[in-house]
N, C-alpha and C positions, 0 to 999 in steps of 0.2 A: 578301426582296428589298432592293437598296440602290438607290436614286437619288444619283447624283452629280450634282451640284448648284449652282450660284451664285445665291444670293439676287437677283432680278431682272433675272435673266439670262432668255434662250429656256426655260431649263431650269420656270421658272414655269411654263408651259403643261404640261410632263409632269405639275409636281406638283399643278396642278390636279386633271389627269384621276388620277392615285392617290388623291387626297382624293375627287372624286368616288365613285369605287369603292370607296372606305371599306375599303384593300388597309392591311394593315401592312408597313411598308418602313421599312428606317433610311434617314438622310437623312445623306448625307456629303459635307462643302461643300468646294469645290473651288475657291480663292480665286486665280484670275484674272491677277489683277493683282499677285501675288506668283508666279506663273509654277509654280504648285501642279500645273497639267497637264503638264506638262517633266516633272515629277521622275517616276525610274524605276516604282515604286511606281503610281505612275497610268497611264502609259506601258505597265506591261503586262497594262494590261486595257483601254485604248485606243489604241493607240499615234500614231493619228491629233490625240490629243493634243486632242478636244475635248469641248465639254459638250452636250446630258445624256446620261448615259449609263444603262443600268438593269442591273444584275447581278439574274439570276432566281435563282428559290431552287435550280436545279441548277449555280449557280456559272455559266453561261454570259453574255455581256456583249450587250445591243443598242444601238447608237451612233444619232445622229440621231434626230432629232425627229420626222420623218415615219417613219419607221420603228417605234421606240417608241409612238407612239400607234395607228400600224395593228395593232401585235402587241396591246394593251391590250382596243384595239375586236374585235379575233375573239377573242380568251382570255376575255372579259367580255363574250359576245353581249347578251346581257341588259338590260344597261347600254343600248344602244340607240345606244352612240354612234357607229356609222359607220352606216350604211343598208343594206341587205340588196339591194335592187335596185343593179342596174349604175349605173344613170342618174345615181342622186342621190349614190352611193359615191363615182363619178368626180367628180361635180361637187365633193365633198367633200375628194376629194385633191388636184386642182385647185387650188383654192384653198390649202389648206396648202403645199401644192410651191411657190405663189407669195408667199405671207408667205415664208415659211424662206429661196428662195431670191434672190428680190427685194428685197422691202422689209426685210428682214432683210440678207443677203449681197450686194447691193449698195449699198441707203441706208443702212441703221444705221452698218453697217462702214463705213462712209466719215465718217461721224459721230464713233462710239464711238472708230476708229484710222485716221485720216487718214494715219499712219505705213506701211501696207499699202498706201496708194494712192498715194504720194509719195515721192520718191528724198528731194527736199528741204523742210526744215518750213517754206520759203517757200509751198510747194504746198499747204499742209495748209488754207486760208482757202478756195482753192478747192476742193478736196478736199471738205470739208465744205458749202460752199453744191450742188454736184453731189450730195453726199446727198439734204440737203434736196431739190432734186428730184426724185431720185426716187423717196424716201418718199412727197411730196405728190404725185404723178401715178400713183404706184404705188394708193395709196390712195382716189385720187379713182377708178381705173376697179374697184377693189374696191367701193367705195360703190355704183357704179352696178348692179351685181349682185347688191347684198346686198335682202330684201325691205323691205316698209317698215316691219312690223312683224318681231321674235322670234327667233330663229337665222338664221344663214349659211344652213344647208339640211336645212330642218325641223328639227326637236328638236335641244337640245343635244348636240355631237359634236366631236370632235379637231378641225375646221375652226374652231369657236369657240374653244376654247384656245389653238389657234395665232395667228390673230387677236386675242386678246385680250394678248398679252403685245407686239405691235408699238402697238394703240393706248395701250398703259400706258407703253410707250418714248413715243410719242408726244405724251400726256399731260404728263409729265413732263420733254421736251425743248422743251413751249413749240409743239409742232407741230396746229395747228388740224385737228379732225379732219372729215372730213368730215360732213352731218348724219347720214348713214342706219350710217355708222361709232359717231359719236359717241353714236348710240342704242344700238346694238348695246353697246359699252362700257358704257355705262349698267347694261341689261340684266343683263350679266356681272355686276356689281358686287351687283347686288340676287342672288346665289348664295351660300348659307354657306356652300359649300368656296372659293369664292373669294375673300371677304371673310379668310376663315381662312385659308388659304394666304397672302396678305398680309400678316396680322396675325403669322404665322410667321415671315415672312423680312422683317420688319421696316420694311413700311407699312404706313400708314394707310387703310385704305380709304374712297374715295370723292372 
């Protein structure tokens, strides 16, 4: 398998769960910011043009996040990481569909490229403080859902990976995290595939 990739990007949370699964996959980094997913080459194996993406060993491509860690969690029952029951699955996807498409696709991105949300870089001041809220309100009504102690929902699963790479945006943009967040992040940290995934794409952990 290959993972395309940016170091501390969304793509983090896929490559948790592969370190989790302790799966061999090359890692092939997709530099962003030099416009590395334009080019043809990458374009046709995604042509949507974004990150992470997983090439399986039959050569076929899965795009999105929420997608890739669902295909991971029934291919790797085992593993344990989505829940078998409806109840707690949903809850589980839930939440992931709203990191990804929230606090990710609407506050990050307003964050990270205020240029997407603005004709003019006059707008980009506001642009940005509308991030900030709604990462911080995004966050705060996740807080209120998450328990007080240990996982998102039950055992470690794709809901914490994906959460775990907003509160490390978060961490690292200066963004106060909520408390039952900021446990939960903790939490994460204290996992040698995550500490090691870190240490891979070049932080430090903790």
């Amino acid at each position: 398998m290959k993972l395309y990739m940016t170091p501390g990007s969304c793509s983090t949370g896929i490559h948790i769960l592969l370190e989790e699964l302790d799966l061999v996959f090359e890692a092939q980094i997709v530099n962003l910011l030099a416009g590395d997913q334009h080019k043809p080459e990458f374009l046709a194996i995604n042509p949507k043009a974004t990150i992470p993406v997983l090439v399986k060993d039959d050569g076929s491509a899965i795009t999105e996040f929420q997608a890739i860690a669902y295909w991971l969690a029934r291919t790797y029952p085992k593993a344990g990481l989505l829940a078998t029951g409806p109840d707690q699955a949903a809850q589980a996807i839930e939440l992931m569909d709203y990191v990804v498409a929230t606090i990710h696709g609407q506050g990050f991105q307003r964050l990270f490229v205020p240029e997407k949300f603005g004709t003019d870089s006059a707008q980009y001041d506001q642009v940005k403080r509308q991030g900030t809220a709604i990462v911080n309100q995004a966050l705060a009504l996740v807080a209120r859902a998450l328990p007080e102690q240990g996982y998102a929902v039950g055992g470690f699963g794709i809901a914490d990976a994906a959460l775990f790479y907003v509160e490390f945006w978060a961490d690292r943009s200066d963004i106060e995290l909520p408390v039952r967040c900021r446990q939960h992040y903790q939490l994460m940290l204290t996992r040698p595939a995550v500490r090691r995934v870190l240490m891979e794409e070049g932080y430090r952990p903790g």
